[in-house]
C-alpha positions in Angstrom: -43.1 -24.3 26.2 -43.2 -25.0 22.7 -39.9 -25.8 20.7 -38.8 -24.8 17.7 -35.5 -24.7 15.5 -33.3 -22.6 13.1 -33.8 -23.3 9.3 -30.3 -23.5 7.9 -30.1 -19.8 6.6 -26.1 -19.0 7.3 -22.9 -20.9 6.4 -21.7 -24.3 5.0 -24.8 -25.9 5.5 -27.1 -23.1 3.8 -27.9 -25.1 1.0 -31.2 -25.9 -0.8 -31.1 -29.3 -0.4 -30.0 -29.3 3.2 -32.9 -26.7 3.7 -35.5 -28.7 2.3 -34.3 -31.6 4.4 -34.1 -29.7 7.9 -37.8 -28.4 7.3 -39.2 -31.4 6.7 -37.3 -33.4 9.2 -38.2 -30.7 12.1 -41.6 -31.0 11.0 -41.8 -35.1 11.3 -39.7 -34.7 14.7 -42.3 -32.4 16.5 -40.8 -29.1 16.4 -43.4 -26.0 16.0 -41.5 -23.6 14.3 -38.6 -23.1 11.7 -36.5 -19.8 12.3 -34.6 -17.1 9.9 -32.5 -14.1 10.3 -31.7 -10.9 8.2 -28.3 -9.8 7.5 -28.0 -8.1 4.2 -24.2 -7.7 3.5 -20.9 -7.0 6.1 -18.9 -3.5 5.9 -15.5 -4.5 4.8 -13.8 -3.1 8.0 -16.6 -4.7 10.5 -15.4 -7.3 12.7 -18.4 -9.5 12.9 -19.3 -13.1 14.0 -18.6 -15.9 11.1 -22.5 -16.5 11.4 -23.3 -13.3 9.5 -20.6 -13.3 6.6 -22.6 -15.6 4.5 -26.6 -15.4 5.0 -29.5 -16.1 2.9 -32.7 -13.9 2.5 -34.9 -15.0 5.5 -38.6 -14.4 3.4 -37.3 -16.1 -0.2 -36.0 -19.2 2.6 -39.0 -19.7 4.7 -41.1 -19.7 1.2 -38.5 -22.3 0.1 -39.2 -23.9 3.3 -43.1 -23.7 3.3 -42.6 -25.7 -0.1 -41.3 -28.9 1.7 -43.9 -28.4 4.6 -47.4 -28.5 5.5 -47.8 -27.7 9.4 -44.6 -26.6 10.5 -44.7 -22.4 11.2 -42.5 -20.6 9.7 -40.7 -17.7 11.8 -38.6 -14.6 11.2 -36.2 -13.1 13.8 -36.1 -10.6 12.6 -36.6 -8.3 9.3 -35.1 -4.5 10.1 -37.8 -2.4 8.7 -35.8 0.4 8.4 -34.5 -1.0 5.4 -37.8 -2.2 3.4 -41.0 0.2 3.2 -43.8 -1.2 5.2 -46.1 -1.7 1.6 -43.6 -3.5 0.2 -42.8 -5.7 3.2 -46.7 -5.9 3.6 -47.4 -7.7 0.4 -44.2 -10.3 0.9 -45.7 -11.2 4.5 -49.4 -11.7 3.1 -48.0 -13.8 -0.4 -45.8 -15.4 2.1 -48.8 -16.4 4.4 -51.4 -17.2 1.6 -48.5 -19.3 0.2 -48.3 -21.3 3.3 -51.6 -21.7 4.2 -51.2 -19.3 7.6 -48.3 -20.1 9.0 -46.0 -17.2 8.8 -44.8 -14.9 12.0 -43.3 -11.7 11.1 -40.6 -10.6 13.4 -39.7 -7.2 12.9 -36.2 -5.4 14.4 -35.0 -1.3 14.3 -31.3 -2.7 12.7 -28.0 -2.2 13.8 -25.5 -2.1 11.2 -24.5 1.0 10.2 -23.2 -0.6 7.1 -26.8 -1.4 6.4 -28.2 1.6 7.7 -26.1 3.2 4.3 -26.7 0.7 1.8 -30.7 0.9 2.1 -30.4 4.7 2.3 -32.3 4.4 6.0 -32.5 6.9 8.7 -31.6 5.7 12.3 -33.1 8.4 13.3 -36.9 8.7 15.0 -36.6 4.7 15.3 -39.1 4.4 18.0 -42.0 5.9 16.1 -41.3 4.5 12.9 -41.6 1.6 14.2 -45.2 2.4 15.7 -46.2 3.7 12.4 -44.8 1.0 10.3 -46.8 -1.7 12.8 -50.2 0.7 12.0 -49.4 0.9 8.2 -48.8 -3.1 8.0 -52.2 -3.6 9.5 -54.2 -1.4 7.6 -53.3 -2.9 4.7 -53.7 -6.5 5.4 -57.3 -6.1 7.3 -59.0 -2.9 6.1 -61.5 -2.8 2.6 -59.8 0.1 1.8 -56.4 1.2 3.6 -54.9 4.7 4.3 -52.5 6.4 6.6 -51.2 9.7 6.7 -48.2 10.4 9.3 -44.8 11.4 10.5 -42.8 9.2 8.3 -45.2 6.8 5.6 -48.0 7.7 3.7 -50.5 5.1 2.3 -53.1 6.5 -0.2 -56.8 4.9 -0.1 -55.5 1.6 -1.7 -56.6 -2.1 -1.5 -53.9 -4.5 -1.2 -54.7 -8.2 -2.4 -54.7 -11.0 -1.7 -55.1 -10.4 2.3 -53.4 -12.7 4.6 -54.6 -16.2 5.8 -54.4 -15.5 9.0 -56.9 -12.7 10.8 -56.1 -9.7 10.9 -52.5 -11.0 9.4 -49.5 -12.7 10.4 -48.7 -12.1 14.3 -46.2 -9.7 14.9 -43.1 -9.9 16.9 -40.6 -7.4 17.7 -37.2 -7.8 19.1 -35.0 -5.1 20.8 -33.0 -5.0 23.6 -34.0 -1.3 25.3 -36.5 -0.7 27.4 -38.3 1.2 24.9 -38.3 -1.9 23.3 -39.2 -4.5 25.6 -42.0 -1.5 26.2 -43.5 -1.7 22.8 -43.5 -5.2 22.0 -46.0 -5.2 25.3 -47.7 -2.7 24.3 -48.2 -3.0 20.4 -47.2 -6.0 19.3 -48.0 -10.1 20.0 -45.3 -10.8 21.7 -40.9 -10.1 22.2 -38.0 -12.1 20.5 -34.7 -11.4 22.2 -31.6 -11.1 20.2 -28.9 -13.7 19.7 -26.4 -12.0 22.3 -29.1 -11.5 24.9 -28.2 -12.8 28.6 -30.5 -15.7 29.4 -29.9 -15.7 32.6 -31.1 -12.6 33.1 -33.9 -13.0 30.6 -36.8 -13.1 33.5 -36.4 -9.2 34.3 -36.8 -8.6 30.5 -39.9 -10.9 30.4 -41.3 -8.5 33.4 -41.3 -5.5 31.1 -42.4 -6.8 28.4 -45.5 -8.3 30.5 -46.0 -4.9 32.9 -45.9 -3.2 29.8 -48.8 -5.4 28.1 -50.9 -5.1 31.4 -50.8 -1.3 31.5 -52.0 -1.4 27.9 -54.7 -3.3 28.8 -53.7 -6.6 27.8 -53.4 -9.7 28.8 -49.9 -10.3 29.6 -50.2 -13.9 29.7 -51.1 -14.2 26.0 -48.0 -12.0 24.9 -45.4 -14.1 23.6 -41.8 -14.3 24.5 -39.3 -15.7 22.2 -36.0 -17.0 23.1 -33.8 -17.4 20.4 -31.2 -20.3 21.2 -28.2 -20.6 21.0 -26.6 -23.8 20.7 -23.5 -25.1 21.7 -23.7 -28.2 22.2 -20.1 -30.5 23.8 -18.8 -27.1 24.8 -17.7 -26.1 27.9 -18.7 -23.1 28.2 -20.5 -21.7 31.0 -23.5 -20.2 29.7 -27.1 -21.3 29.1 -27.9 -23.8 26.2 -24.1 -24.7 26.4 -22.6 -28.1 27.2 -24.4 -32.1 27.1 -27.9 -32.5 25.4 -29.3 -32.6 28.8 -28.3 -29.7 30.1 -29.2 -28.1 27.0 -33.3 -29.6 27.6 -32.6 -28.3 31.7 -31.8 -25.0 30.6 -34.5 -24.6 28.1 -37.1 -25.3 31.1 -35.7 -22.9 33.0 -36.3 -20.2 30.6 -39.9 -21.8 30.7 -39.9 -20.5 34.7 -38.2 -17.4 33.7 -41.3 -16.7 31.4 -40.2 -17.9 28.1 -43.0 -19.0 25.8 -40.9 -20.4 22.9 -37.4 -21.0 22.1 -35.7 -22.1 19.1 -32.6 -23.9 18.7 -30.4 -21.7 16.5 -27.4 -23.6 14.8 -26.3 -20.7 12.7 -24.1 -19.3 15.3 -22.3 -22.6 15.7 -19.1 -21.7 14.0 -18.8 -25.7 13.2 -22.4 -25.1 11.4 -23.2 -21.7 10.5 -19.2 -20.8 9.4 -18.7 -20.5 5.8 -15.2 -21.9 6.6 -17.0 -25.0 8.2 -16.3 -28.5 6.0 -20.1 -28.8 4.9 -20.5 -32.3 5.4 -19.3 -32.2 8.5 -21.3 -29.3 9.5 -24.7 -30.8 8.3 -24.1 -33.8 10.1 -23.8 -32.1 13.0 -26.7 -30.0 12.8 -28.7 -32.8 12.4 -27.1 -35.2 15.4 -28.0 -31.8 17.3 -31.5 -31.2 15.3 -32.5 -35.4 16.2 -31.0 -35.0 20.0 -33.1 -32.2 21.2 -36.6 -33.0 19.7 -39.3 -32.5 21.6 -41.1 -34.8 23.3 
């Protein structure tokens, strides 16, 4: 299973330097992939985890990261597309990709905060087919000579969009969600699943089933869909959950979400409140992320 880890996007430690020094450190230690979130702004009356008061933009970050990498991937989990137009998120991804030399992964969520649903002026409604059109409108206009699409809710004139991606036919495609309809599409349409940061992970193997039925109905191999696990971290606690508790419990849990069908988890800090707090004493927090970062390396 390969092992990757969350670029510090959220919090005390969400600082350039401390950015620049995570990437590159993740890099030397092994790890395949550095992960970012999206939160654009908190409702002043929504009670929400520390980890999302503060966040930085997870595109403009993983370019910052790219810039003090070579090999590393660089991972989103996820950008709402309800909020951004699919041309518009179409030409970051591919500047983002050439930028890096191929390394991007675009994970793409339907949103949940109504707060944000306002701001960007978005429509919750019809979320299940937007989300098919926005994954044919992306495509078209990274691969195709000359792209176009006409439907329910986007429209793309014959246009060229350049430069294209590294990567052919562009930068793989996750999508998170929680529903079945979810699980369902990322199966079907996509190239592979990221589960959300509340997910259960130990029930993540019935999840993995759907997502894997759901590709071989489509015709696909459901061994070469990916499944993402974002992790959780807390390490010393007590806490009786997955990825809770000493270092090496941490690595025993993280191979049994290999059994349960997990292809790739990252180790996400961010929701530590002693790391990814804005209240969190940033010295303290940064050395702690990277005792944690150092401690769970892969081998």
């Amino acid at each position: 299973m390969r092992i990757g880890f969350g670029l510090p996007v959220s919090g005390a430690w969400a600082e350039p330097a401390t950015i620049a020094a995570v990437a590159r450190r993740a890099e030397d230690l092994g790890y395949d992939s550095l992960w970012t979130f999206q939160r654009l702004l908190v409702g002043a009356d929504q009670q929400l985890d520390p980890v999302y008061r503060s966040v930085l933009d997870p595109l403009v970050s993983l370019a910052f990261a790219a810039a003090h990498t070579t090999r590393i991937r660089l991972s989103v989990a996820v950008v709402n597309f309800p909020f951004v137009t699919p041309a518009y998120l179409a030409k970051q991804a591919a500047s983002l990709d050439v930028l890096s030399g191929g390394r991007l992964d675009l994970g793409l969520g339907s949103g949940w905060s109504d707060a944000e649903f306002t701001a960007t002026g978005a429509d919750q409604a019809g979320r299940g087919r937007r989300a098919e059109e926005y994954l044919a409108v992306l495509r078209t206009l990274w691969a195709d000579e000359v792209s176009e699409f006409n439907g329910e809710f986007y429209t793309i004139p014959p246009s060229r969009m350049r430069p294209r991606p590294v990567q052919v036919p562009g930068p793989p495609i996750l999508l998170g969600g929680s529903a079945p309809a979810a699980l369902r599409r990322a199966g079907r349409a996509a190239a592979g699943w990221v589960s959300r940061s509340g997910a259960d992970l130990t029930t993540i193997a019935a999840d993995v089933a759907v997502v894997r039925d759901a590709a071989r109905e489509a015709g696909r191999d459901p061994d070469a869909v990916r499944v993402v696990s974002r992790g959780v971290v807390r390490a010393g606690s007590a806490e009786d959950r997955p990825l809770a508790g000493s270092y090496e419990k941490i690595r025993a849990d993280a191979a049994r979400l290999a059994e349960a069908g997990v292809t790739e988890v990252f180790y996400d800090l961010n929701w530590d409140p002693l790391v990814g707090s804005p209240d969190a004493d940033p010295v303290a927090a940064v050395r702690r992320g990277t005792e944690i970062m150092e401690a769970l390396a892969p081998v």
